[in-house]
C-alpha positions, 0 to 999 in steps of 0.5 A, a space after each residue: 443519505 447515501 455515502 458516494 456523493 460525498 465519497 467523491 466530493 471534490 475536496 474529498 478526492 483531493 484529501 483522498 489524493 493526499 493520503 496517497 501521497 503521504 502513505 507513499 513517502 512514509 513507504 519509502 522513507 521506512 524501506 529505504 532509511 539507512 540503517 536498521 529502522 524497525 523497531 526490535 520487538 516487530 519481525 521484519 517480516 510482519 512490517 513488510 506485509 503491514 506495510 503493503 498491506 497500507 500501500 494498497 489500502 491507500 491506492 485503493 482508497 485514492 482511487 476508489 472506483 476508478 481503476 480494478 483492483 487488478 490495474 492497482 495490483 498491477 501498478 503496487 506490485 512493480 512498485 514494491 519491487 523496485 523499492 525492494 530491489 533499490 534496498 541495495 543502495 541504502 547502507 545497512 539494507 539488503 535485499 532480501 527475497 523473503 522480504 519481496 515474497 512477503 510484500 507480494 503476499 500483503 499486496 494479495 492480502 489487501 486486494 482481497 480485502 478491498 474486493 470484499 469492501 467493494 463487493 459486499 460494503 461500498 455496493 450497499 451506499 
């Protein structure tokens, strides 16, 4: 039986829908916490990349088919930018433009991946 119809099953969309909508909150709680929230032992650095690399995979996920990977890339990478930049408002945040490089970097990173998954995975169902 092939995957797509069930892919885009209505209550399928809708759970699609709801992990979007959780993925964004958990962003936006960890990038915008007061204080430091990572975790000693993990750089900074590689939770700014897993963590984009997540805030793509969900979009593309919640989207899948219905926008290019390019207009999902054009709507996280503005995204990731201004939750970097409202980092200025959080006490014990900073911005920081290494951190933006490395979101940027994730963002590619999980595009790239999502257009293998398209071209060479999703096409087969």
């Amino acid at each position: 039986m092939p995957l797509t119809p069930f892919l885009f099953h209505p209550v399928v969309i809708f759970i699609r829908r709801g992990q979007l909508a959780f993925a964004v909150a958990i962003y936006l709680y960890a990038a915008l916490a007061s204080g430091p929230n990572v975790p000693a032992s993990y750089p900074d650095w590689a939770m700014h990349f897993i963590g984009n690399v997540l805030l793509f995979g969900s979009v593309w996920v919640a989207t899948l088919k219905r926008f290019s990977i390019k207009t999902q890339l054009l709507v996280t990478l503005p995204f990731s930018v201004v939750i970097e930049l409202s980092q200025v408002f959080s006490q014990g945040r900073q911005v920081d433009p290494k951190d933006m490089l490395v979101n940027f970097i994730g963002l590619i990173c999980a595009a790239l991946i999502c257009r293998a998954i398209e071209k060479y995975g999703l096409s087969r169902y």
